[in-house]
PDB file as gemmi writes it, atoms N, CA and C in Angstrom:
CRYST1    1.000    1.000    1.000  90.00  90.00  90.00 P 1                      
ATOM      1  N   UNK A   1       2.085 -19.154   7.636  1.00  0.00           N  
ATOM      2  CA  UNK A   1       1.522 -20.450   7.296  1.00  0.00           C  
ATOM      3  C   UNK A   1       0.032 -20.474   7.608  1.00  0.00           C  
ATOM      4  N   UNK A   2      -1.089 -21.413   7.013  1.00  0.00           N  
ATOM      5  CA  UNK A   2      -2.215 -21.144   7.172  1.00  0.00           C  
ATOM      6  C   UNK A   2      -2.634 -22.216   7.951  1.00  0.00           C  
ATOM      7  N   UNK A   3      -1.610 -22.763   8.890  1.00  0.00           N  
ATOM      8  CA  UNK A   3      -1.540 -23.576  10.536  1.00  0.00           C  
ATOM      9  C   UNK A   3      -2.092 -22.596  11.143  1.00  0.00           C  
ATOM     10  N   UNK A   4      -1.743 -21.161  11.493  1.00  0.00           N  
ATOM     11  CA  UNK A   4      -2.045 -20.370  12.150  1.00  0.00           C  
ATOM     12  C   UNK A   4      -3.256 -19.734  11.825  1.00  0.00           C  
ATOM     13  N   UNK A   5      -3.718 -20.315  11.014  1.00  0.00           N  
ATOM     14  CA  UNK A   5      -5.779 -20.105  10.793  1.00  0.00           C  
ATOM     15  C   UNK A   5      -6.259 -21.595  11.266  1.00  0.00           C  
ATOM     16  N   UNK A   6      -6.141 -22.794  10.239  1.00  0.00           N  
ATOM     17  CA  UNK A   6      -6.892 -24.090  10.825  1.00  0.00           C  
ATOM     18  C   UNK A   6      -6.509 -24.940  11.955  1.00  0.00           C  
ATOM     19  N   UNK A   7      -5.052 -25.127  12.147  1.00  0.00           N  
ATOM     20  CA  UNK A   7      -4.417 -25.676  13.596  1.00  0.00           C  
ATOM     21  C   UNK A   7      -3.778 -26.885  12.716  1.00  0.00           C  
ATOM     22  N   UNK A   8      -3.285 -27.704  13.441  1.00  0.00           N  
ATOM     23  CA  UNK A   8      -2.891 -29.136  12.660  1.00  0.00           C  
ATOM     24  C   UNK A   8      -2.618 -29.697  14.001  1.00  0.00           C  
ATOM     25  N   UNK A   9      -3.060 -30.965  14.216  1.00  0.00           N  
ATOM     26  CA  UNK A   9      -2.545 -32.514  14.985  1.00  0.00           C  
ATOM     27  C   UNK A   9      -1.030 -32.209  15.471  1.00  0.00           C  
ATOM     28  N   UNK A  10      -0.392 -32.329  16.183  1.00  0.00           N  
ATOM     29  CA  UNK A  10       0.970 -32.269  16.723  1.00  0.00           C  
ATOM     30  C   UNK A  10       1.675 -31.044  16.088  1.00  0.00           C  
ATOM     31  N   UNK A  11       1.022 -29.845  16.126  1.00  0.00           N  
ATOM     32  CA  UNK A  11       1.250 -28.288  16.084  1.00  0.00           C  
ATOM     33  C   UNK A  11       1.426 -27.513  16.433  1.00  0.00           C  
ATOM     34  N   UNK A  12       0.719 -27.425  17.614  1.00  0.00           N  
ATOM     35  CA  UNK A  12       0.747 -26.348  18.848  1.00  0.00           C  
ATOM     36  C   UNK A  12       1.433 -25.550  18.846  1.00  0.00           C  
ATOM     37  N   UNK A  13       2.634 -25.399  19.306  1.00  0.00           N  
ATOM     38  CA  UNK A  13       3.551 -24.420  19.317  1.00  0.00           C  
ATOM     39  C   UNK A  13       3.566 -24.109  17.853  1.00  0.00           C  
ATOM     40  N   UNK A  14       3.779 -24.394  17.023  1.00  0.00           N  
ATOM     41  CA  UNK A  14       4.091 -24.189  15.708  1.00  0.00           C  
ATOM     42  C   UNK A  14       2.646 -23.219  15.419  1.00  0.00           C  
ATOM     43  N   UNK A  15       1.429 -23.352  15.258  1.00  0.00           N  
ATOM     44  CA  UNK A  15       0.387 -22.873  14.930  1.00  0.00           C  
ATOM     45  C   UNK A  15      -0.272 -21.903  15.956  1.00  0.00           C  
ATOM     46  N   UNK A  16       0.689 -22.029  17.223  1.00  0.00           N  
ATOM     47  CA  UNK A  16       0.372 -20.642  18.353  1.00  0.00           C  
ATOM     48  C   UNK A  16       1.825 -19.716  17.609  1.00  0.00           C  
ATOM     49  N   UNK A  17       2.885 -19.716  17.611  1.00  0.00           N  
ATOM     50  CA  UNK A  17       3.434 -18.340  16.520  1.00  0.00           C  
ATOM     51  C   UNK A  17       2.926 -18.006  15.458  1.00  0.00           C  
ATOM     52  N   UNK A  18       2.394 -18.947  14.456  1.00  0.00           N  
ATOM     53  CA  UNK A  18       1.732 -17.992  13.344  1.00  0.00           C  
ATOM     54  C   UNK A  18       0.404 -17.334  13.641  1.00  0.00           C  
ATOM     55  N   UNK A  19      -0.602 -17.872  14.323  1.00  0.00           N  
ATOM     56  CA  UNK A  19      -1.450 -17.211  14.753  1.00  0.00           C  
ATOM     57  C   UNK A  19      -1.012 -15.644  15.198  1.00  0.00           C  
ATOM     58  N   UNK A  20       0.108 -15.813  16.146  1.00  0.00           N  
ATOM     59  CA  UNK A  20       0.755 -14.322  16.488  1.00  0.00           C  
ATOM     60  C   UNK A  20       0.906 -13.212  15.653  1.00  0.00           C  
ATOM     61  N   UNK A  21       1.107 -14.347  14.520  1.00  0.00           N  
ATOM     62  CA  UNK A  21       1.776 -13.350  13.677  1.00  0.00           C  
ATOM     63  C   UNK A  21       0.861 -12.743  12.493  1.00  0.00           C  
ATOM     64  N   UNK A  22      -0.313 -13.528  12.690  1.00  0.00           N  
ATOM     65  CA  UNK A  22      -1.487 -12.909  12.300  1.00  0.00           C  
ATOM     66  C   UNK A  22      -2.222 -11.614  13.139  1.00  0.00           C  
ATOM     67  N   UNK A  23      -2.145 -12.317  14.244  1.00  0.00           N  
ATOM     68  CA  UNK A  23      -2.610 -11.043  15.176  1.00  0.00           C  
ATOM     69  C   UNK A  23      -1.379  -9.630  15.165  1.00  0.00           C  
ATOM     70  N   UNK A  24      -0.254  -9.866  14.932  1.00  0.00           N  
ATOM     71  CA  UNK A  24       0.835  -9.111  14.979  1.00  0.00           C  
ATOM     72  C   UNK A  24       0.220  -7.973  14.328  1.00  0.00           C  
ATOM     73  N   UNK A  25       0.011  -8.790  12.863  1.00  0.00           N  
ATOM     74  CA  UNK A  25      -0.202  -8.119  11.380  1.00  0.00           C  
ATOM     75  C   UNK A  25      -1.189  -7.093  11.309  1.00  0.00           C  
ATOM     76  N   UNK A  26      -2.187  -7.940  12.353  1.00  0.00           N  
ATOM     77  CA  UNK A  26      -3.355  -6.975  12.185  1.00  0.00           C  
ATOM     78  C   UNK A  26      -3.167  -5.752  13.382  1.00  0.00           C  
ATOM     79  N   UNK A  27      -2.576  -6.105  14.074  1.00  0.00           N  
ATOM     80  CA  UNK A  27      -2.324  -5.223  15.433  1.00  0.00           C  
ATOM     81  C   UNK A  27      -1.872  -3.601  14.633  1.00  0.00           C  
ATOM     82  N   UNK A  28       0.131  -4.506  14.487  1.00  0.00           N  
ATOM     83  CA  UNK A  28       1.091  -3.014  13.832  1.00  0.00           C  
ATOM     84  C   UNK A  28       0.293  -2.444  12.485  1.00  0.00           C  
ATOM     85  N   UNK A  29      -0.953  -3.122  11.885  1.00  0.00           N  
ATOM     86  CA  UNK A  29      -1.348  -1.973  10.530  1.00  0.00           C  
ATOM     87  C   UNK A  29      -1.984  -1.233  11.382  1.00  0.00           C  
ATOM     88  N   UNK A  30      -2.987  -1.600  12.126  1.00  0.00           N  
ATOM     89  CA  UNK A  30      -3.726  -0.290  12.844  1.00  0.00           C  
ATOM     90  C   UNK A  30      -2.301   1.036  13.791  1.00  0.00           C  
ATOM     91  N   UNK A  31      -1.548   0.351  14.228  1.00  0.00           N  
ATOM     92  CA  UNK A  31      -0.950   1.370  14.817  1.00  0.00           C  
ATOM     93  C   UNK A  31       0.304   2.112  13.661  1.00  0.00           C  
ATOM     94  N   UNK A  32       0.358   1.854  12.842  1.00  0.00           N  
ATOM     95  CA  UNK A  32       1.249   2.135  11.868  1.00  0.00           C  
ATOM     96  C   UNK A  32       0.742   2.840  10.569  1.00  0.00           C  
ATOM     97  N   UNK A  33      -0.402   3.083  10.349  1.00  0.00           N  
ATOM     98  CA  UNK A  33      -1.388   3.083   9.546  1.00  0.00           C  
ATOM     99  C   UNK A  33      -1.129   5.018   8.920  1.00  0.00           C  
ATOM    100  N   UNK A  34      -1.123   5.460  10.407  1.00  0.00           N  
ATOM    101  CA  UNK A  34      -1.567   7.254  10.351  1.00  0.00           C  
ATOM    102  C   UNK A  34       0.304   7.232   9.706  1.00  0.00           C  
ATOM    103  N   UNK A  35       1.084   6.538  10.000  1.00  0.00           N  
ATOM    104  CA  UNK A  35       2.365   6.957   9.105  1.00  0.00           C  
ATOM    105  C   UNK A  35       2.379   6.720   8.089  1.00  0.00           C  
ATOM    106  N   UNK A  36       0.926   6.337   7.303  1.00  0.00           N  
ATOM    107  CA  UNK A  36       1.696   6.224   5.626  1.00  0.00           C  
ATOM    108  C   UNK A  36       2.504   4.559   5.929  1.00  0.00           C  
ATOM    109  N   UNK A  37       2.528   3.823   6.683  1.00  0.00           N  
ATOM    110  CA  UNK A  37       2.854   2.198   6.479  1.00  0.00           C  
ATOM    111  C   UNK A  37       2.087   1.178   6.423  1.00  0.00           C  
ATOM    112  N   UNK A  38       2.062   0.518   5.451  1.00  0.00           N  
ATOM    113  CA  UNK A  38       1.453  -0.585   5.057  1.00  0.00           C  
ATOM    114  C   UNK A  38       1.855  -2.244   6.093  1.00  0.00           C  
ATOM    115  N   UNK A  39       0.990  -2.714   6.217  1.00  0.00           N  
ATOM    116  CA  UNK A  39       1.613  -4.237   7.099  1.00  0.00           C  
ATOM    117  C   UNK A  39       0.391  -5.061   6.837  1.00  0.00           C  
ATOM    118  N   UNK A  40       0.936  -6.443   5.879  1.00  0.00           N  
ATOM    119  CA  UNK A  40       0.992  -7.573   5.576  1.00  0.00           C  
ATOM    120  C   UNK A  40       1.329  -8.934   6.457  1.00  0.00           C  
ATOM    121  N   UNK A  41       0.716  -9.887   5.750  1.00  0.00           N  
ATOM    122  CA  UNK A  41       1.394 -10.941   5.918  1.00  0.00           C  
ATOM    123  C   UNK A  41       0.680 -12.064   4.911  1.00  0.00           C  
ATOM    124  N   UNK A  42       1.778 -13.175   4.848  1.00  0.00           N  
ATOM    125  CA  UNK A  42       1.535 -14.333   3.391  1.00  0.00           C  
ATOM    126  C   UNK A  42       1.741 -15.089   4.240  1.00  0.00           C  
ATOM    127  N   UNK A  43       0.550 -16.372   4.094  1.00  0.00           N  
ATOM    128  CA  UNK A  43       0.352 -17.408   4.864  1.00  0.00           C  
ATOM    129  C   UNK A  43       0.206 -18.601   3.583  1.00  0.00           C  
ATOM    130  N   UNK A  44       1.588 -18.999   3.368  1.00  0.00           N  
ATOM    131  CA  UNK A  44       1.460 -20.327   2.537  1.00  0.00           C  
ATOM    132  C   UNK A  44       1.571 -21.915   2.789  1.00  0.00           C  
ATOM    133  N   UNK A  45       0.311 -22.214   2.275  1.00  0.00           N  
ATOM    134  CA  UNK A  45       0.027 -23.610   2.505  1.00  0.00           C  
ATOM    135  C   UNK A  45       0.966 -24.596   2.285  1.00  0.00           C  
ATOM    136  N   UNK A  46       1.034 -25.840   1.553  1.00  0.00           N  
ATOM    137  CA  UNK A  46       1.909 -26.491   1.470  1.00  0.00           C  
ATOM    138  C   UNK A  46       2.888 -26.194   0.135  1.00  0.00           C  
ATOM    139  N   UNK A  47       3.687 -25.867   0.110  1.00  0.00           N  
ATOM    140  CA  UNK A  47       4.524 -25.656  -1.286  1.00  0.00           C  
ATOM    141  C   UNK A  47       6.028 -26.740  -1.419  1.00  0.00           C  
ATOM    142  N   UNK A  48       5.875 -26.405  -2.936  1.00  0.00           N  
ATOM    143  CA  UNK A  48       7.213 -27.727  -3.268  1.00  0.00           C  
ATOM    144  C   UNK A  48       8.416 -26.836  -2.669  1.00  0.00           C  
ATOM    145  N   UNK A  49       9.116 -27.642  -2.021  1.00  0.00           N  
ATOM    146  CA  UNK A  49      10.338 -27.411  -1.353  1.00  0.00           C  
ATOM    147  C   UNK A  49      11.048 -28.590  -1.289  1.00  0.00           C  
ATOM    148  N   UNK A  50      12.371 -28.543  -0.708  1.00  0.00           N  
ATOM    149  CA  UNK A  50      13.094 -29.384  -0.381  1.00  0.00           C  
ATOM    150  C   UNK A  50      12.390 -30.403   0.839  1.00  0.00           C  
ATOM    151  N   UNK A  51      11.810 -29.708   1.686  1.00  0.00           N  
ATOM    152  CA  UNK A  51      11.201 -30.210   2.799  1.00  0.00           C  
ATOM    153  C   UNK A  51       9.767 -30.829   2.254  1.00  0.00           C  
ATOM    154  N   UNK A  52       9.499 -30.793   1.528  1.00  0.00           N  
ATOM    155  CA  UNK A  52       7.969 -31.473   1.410  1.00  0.00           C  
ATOM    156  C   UNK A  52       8.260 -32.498   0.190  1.00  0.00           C  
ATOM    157  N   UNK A  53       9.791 -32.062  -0.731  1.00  0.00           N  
ATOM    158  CA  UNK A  53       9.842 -33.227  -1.539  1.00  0.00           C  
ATOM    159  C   UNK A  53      10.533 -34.357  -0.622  1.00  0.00           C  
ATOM    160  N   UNK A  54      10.942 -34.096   0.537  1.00  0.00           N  
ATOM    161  CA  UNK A  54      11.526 -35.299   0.951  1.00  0.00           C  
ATOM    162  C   UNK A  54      10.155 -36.373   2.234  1.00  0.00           C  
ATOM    163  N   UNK A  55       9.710 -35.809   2.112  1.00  0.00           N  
ATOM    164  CA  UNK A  55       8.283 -36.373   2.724  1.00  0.00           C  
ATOM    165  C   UNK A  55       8.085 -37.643   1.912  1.00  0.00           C  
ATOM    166  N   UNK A  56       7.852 -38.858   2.583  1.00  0.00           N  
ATOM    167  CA  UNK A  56       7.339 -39.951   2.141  1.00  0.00           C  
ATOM    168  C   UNK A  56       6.366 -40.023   1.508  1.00  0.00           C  
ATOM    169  N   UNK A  57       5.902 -40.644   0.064  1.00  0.00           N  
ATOM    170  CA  UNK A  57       5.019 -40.640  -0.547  1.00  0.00           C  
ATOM    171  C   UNK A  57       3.675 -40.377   0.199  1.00  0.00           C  
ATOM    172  N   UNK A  58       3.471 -41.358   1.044  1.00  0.00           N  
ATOM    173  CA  UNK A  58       2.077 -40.995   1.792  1.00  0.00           C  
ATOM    174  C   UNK A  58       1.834 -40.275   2.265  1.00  0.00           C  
ATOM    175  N   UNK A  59       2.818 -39.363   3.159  1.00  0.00           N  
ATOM    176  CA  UNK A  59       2.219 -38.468   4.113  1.00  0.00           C  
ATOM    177  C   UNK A  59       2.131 -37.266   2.532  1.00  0.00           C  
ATOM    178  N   UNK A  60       3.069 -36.967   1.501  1.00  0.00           N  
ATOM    179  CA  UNK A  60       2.297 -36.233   0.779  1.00  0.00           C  
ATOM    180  C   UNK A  60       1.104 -36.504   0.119  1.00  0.00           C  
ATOM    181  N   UNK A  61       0.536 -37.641  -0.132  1.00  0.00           N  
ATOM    182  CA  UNK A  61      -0.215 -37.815  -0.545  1.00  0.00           C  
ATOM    183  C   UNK A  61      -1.655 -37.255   0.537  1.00  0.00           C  
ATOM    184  N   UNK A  62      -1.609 -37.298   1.288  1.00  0.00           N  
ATOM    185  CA  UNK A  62      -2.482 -37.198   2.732  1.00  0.00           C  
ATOM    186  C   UNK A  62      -2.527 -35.448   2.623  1.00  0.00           C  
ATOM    187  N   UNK A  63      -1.177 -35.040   2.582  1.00  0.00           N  
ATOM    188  CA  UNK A  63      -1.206 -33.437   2.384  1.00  0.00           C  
ATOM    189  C   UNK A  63      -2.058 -33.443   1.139  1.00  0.00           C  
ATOM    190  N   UNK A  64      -1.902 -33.293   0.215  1.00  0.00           N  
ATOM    191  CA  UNK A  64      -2.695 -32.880  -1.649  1.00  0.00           C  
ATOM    192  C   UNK A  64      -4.122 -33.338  -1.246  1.00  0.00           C  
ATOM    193  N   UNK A  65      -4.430 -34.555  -0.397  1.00  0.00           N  
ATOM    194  CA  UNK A  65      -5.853 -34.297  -0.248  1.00  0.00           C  
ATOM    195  C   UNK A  65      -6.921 -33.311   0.477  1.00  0.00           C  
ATOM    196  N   UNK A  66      -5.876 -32.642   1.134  1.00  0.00           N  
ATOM    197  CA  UNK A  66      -6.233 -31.499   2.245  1.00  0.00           C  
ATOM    198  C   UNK A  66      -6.380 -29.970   0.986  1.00  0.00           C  
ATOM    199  N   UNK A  67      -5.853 -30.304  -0.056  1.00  0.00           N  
ATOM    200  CA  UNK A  67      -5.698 -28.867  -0.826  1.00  0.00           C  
ATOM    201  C   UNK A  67      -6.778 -29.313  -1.972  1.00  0.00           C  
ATOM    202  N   UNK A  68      -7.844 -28.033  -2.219  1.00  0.00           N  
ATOM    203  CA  UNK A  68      -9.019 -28.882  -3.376  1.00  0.00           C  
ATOM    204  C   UNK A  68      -8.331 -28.133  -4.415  1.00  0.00           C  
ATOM    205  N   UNK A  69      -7.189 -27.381  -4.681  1.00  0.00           N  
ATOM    206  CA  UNK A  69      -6.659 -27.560  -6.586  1.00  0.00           C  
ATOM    207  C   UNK A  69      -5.854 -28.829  -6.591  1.00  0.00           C  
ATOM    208  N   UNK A  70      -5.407 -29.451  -5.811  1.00  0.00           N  
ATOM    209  CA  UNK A  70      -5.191 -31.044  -5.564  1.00  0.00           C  
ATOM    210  C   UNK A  70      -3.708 -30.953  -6.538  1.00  0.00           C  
ATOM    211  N   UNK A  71      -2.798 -29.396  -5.483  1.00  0.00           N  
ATOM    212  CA  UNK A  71      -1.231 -30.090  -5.852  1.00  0.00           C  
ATOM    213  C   UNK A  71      -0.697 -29.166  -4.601  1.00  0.00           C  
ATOM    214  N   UNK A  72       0.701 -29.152  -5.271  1.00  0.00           N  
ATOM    215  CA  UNK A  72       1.776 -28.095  -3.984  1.00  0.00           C  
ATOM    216  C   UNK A  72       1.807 -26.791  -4.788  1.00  0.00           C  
ATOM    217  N   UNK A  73       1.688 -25.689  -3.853  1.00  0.00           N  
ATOM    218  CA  UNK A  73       1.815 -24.778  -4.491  1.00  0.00           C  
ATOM    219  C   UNK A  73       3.303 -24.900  -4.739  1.00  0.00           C  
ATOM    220  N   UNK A  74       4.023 -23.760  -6.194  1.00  0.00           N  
ATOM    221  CA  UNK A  74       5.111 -23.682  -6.141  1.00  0.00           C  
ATOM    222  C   UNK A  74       5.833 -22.614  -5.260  1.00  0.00           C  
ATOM    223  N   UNK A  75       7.366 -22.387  -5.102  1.00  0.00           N  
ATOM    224  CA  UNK A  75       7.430 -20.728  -4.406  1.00  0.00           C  
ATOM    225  C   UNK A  75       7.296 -19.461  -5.381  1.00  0.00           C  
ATOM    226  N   UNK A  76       7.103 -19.497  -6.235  1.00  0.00           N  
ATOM    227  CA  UNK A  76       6.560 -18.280  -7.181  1.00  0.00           C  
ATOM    228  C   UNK A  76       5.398 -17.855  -6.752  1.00  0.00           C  
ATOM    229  N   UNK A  77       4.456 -18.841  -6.750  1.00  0.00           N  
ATOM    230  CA  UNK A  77       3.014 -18.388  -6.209  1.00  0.00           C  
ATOM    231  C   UNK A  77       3.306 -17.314  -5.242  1.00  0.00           C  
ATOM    232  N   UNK A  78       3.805 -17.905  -4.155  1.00  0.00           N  
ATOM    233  CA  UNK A  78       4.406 -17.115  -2.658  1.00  0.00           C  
ATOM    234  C   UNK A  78       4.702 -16.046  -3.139  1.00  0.00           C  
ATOM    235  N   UNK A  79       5.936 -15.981  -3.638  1.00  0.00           N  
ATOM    236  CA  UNK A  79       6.662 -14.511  -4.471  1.00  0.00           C  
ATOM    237  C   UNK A  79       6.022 -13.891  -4.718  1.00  0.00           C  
ATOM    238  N   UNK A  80       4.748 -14.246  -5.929  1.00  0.00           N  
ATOM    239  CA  UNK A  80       4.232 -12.725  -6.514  1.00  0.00           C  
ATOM    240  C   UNK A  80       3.262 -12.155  -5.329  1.00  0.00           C  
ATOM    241  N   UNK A  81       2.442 -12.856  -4.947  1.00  0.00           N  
ATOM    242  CA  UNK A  81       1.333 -12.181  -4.225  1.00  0.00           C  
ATOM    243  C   UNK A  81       2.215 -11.674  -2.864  1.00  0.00           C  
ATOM    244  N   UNK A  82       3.531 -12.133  -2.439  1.00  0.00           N  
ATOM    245  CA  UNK A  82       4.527 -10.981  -1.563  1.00  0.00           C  
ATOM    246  C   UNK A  82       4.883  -9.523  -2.653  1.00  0.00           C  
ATOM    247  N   UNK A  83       5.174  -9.678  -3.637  1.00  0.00           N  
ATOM    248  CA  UNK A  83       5.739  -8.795  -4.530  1.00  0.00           C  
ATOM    249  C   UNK A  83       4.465  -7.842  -4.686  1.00  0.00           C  
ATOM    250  N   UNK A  84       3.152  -8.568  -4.761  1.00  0.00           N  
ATOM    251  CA  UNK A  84       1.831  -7.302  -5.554  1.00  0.00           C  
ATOM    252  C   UNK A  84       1.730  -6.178  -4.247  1.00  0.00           C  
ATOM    253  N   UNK A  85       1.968  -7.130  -2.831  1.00  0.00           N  
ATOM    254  CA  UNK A  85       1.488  -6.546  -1.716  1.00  0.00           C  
ATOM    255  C   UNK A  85       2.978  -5.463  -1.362  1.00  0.00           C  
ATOM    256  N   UNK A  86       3.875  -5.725  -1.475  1.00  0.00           N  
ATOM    257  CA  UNK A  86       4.688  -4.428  -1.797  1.00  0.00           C  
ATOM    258  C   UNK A  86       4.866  -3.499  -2.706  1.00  0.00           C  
ATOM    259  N   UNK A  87       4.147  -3.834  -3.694  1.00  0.00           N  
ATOM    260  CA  UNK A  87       4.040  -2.701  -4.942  1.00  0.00           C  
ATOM    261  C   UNK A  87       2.761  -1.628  -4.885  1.00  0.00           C  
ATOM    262  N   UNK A  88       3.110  -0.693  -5.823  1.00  0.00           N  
ATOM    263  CA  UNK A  88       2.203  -0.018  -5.669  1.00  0.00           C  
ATOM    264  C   UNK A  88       0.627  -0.152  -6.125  1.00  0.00           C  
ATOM    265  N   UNK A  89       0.449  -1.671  -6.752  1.00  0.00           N  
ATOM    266  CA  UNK A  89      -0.866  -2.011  -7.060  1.00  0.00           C  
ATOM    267  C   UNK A  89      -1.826  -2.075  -5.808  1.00  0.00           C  
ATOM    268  N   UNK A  90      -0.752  -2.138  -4.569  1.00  0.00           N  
ATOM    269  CA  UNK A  90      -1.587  -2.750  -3.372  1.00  0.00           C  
ATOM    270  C   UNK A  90      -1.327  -1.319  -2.041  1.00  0.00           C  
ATOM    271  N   UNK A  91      -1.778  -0.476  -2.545  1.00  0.00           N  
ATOM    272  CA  UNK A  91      -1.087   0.975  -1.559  1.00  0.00           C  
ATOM    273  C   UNK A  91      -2.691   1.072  -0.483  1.00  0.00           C  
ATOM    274  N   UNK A  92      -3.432   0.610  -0.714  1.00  0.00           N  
ATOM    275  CA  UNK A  92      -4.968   0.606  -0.024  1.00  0.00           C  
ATOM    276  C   UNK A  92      -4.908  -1.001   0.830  1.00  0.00           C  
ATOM    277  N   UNK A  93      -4.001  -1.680   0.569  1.00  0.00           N  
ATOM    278  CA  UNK A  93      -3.819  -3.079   1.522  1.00  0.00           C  
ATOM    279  C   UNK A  93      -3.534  -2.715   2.360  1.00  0.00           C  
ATOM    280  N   UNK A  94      -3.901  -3.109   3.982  1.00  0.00           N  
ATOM    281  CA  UNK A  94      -3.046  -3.244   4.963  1.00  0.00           C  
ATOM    282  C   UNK A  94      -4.128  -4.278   5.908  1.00  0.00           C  
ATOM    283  N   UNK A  95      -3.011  -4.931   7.067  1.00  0.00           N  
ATOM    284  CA  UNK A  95      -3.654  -5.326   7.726  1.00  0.00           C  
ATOM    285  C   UNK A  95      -4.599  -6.792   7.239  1.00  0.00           C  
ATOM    286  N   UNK A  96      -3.824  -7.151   6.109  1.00  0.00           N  
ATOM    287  CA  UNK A  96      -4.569  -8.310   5.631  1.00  0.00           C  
ATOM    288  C   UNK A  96      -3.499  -9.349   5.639  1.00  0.00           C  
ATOM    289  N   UNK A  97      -3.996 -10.678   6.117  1.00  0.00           N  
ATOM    290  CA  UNK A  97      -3.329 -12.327   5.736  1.00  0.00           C  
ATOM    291  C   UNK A  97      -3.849 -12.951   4.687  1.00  0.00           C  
ATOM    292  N   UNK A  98      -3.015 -12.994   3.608  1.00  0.00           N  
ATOM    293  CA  UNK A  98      -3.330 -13.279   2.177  1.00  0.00           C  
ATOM    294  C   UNK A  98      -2.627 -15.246   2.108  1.00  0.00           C  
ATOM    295  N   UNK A  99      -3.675 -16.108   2.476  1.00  0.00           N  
ATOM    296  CA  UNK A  99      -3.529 -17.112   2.162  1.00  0.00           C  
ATOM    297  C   UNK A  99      -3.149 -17.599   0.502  1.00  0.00           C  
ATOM    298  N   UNK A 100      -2.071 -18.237   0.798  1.00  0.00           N  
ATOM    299  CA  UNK A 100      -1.676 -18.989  -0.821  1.00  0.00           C  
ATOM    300  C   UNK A 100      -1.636 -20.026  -0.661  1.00  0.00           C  
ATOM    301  N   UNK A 101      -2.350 -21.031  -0.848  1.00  0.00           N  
ATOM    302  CA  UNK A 101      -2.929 -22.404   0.008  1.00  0.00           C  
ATOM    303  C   UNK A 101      -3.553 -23.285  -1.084  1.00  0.00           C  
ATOM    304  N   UNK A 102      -4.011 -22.852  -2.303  1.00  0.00           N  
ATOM    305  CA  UNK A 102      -4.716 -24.002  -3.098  1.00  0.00           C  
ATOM    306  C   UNK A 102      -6.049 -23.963  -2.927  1.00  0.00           C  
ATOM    307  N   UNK A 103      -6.824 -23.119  -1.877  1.00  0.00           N  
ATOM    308  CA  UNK A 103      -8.073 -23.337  -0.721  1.00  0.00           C  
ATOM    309  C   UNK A 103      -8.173 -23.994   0.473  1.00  0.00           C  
ATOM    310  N   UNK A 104      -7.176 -24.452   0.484  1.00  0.00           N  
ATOM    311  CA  UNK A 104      -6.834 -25.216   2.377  1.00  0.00           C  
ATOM    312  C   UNK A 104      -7.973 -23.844   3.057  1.00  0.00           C  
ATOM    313  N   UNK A 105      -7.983 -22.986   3.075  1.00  0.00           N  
ATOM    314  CA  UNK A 105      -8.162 -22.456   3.624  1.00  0.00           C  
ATOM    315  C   UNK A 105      -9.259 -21.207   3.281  1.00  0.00           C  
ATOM    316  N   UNK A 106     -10.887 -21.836   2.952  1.00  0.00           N  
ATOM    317  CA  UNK A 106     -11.945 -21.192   2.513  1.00  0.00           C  
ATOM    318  C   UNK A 106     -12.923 -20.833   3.253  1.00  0.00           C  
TER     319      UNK A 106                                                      
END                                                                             
């Protein structure tokens, strides 16, 4: 999630594990690296789900103003750019957090 880059209001715990898991990411590519293994991670912003369609009009509305393409991402978005970073288009990636966010996060 890209909590674990900007933080959010009543987060903390929530935005101290992804941070981890940013640092994780970047940690195991360096030590994993001389084997020929690749290590990722996808940090997605707000996307349509069950959980964000049941959010009260306002508080989504309050979210979409935080994102400047000014919607929810869908989970496809998520999917492919997980899918490019396991394929072989992406064999020179490692060690990167690939925000899918709308720009939440520029």
């Amino acid at each position: 999630s890209v909590i674990g880059e900007i933080g959010n209001a009543g987060q903390c715990n929530y935005a101290a594990s992804k941070g981890g898991v940013i640092a994780f990411t970047k940690s195991a590519a360096k030590e994993l690296a001389s084997r020929g293994v690749r290590v990722n991670a996808v940090a997605p912003g707000f996307i349509q789900t069950r959980m964000t369609g049941a959010l009260p009009e306002e508080a989504r509305q309050k979210m979409l103003q935080m994102i400047p393409l000014a919607r929810f991402g869908r989970p496809e978005d998520v999917a492919n750019v997980v899918a490019f970073l396991a394929g072989d288009d992406a064999t020179y990636v490692t060690g990167q957090v690939v925000n899918v966010c709308g720009g939440m996060v520029t």
